[in-house]
MIMAR-921257 format. One record per residue: residue in three letters; x, y, z of N, C-alpha, C, CB in turn. Coordinates in steps of 0.05 Angstrom, whole numbers, plus 5000, padded with zeros to 4 digits. Atoms other than C-alpha are relative to their C-alpha. Glycine has a CB too. Layout:
N
ALAXYZXYZXYZXYZ
...
end
This chain:
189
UNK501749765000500050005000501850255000498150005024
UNK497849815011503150644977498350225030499950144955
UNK500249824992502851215023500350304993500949945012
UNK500749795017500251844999500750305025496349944987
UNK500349824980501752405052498850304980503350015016
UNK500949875007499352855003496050014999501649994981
UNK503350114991491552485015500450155024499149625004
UNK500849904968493552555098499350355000503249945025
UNK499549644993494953395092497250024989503150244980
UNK502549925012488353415042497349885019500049864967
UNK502250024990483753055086500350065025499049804995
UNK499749874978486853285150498650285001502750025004
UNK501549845013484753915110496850085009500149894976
UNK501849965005478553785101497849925028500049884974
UNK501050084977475953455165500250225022501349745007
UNK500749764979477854075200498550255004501750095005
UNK501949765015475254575158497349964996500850064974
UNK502650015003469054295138498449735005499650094974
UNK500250234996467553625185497249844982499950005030
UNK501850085010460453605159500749864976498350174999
UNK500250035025461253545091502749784995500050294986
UNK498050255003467553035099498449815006502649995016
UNK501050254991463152535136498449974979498649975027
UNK501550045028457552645074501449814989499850244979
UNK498150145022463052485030500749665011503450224997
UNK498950184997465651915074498149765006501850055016
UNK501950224988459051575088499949824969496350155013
UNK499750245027459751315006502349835003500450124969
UNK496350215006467651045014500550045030503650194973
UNK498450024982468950865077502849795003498349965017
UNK497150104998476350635088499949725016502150245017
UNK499050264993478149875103502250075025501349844973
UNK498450024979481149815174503949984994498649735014
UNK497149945000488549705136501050174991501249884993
UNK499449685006487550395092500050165030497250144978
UNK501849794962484850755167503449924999496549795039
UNK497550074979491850455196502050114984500749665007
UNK497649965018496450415143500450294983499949764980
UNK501349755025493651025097500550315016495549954993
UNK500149714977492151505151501650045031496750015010
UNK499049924979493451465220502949885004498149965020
UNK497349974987499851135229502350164990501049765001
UNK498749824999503151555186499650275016500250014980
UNK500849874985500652065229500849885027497650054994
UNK499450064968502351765300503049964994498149705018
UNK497050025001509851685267501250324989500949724978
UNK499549715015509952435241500350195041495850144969
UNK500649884973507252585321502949855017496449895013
UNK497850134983513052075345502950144998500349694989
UNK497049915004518652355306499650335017501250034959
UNK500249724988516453075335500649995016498250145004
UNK499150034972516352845401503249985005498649745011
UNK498950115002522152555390502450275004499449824979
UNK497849815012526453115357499550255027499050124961
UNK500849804971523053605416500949965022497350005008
UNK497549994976526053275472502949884992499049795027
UNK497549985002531853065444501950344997500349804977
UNK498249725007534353835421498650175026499350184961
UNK500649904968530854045501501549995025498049865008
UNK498150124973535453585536503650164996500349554997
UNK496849824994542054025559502049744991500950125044
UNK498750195000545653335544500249844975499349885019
UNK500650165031543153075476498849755000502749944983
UNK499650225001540952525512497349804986500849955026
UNK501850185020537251965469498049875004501249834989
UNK501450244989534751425508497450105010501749865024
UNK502749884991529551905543498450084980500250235016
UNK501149895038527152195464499249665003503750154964
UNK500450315017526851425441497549925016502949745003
UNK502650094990522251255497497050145002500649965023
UNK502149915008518151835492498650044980500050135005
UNK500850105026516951645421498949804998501649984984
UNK502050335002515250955434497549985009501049765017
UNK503049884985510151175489498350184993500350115022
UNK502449835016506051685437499549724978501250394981
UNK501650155022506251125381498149695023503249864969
UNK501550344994503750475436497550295008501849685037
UNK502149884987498651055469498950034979500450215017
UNK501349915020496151285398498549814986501750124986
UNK500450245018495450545370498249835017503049854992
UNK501650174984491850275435497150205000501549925032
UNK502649815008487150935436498849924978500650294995
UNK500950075027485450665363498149775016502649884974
UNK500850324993484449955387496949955015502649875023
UNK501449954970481050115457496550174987502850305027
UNK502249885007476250605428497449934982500850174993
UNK502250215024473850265365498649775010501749864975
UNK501450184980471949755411497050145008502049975030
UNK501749904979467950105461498150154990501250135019
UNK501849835010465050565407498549834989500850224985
UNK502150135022461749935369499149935019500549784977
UNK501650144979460049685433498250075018501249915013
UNK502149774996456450295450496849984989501350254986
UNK501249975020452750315389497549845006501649954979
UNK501750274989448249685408499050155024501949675008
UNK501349914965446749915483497650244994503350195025
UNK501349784999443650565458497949954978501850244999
UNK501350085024439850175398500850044973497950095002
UNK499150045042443850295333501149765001502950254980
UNK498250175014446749895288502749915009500450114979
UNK497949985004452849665299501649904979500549955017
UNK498550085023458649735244502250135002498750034974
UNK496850114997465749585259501550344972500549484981
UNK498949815018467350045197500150305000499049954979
UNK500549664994463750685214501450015026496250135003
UNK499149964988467150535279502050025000499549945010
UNK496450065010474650505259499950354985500849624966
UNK500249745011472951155214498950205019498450004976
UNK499349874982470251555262502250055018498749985008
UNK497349914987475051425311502550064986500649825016
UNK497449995020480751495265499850284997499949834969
UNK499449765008478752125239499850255023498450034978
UNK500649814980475952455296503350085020497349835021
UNK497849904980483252385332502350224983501849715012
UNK498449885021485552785267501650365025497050104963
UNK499249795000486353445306501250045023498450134993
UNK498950034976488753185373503049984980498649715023
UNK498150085015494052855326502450324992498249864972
UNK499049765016496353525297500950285011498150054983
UNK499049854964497153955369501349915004498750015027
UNK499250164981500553345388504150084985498049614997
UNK497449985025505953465324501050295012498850034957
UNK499649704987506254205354500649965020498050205001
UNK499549894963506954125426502349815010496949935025
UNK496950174999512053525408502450104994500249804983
UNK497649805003517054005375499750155023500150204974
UNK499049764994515854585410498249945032499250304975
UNK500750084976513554285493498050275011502949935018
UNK501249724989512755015524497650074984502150244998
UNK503049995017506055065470498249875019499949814968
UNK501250234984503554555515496450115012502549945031
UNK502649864988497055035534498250044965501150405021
UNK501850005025494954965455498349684992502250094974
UNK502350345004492954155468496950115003500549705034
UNK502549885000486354535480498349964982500150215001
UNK501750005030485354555410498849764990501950084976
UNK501050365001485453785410496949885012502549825022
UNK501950074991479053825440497450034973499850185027
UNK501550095026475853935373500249744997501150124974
UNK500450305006476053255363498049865003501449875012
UNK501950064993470353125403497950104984499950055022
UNK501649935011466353545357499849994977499650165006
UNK500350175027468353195297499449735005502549994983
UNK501750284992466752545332496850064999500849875034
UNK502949974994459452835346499150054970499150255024
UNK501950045022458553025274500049774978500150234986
UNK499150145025461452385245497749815008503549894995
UNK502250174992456252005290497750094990499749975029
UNK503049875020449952465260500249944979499350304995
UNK501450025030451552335195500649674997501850234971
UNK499350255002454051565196498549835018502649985004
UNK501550174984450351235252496650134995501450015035
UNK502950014999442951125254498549915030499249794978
UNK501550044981439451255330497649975001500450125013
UNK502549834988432151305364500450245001499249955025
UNK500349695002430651995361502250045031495850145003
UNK499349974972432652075442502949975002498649805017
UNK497450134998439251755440502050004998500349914994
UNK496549955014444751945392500850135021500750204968
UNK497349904984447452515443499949855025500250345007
UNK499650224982446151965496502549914996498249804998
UNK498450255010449951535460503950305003498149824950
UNK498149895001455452105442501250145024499650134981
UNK498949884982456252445504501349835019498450145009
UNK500350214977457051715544502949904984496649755003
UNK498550175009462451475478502250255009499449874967
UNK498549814989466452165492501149965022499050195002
UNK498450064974467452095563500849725001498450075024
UNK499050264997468951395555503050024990498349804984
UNK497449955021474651545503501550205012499450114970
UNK497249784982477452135544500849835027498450395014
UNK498650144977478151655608501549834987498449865021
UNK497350225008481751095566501650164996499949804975
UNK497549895008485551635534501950125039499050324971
UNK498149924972487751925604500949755017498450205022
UNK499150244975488651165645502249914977497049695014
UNK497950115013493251005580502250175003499649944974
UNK498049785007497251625574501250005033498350354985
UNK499049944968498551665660500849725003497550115025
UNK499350235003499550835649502750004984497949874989
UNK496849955020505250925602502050215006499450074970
UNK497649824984508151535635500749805030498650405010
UNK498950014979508651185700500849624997497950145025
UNK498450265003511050475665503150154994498849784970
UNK498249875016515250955628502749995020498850314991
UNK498249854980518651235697501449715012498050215025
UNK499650244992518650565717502749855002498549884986
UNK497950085013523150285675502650194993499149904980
UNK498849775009527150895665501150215025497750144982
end
């Protein structure tokens, strides 16, 4: 599978600027779980790795490596289990509150929705002291809410049931993984 980073910047693009009208578009072609991985986000969680990467290495008074290398490893396992963890819990949602459930619209939402956490993350990995612009990463949530209106099918009552219950679910995994891996991190280190 070829990697197009000229697709990631265009639909990174476009999902930020105009979420609605990307999910339209994406409710005809939705992406196969090894495009989602391979296509989109991991080059993206290795664009966020090398940042991190290059950010504390040229931070540390010492040059030193070993601390960079691990904090690279610990954004790509945290970025790749957030995938995993979520797409789970969001199909498994889906059922409880009465939709459909479909594995595909769940992998694409979540995928895309972490587009803009992803892209703070590339910023605040070079440059640390930014660290008060992850904020922005909170859009995310509000491209998850419109990718669920236009792709899932609720009871009237439900969808922001359903969305406000898959949100906080996905922000506690993301915080018990990210404080899990910093304090294996320290652990070992």
């Amino acid at each position: 599978m070829k990697v197009s980073f000229l697709n990631i910047i265009n639909s990174s693009k476009q999902i930020i600027l105009n979420p609605k009208l990307f999910w339209i578009e994406k409710k005809e072609d939705l992406k196969s779980q090894s495009k989602l991985l391979l296509g989109y986000l991991l080059p993206l969680i290795i664009v966020v790795a090398v940042a991190k990467f290059l950010g504390e290495f040229l931070r540390s008074s010492d040059f030193y490596m070993e601390t960079a290398l691990l904090k690279m490893l610990r954004v790509i396992v945290l970025f790749l289990l957030q995938y995993f963890i979520s797409v789970f819990f969001t199909n498994k949602l889906i059922k409880t509150f009465g939709g459909e459930k479909n594995i595909d619209i769940s992998r694409n939402i979540v995928v895309f929705s972490l587009t803009p956490f992803l892209l703070v993350s590339i910023v605040t990995g070079l440059f640390p002291f930014l660290y008060v612009i992850e904020i922005l990463g909170l859009y995310s949530f509000y491209i998850f809410w419109i990718g669920i209106k236009e792709l899932l099918i609720f009871p009237e009552n439900k969808q922001l049931k359903f969305t406000i219950l898959t949100v906080v679910v996905n922000f506690i995994i993301f915080s018990f993984l990210s404080i899990s891996l910093s304090k294996l991190m320290n652990f070992f280190y």
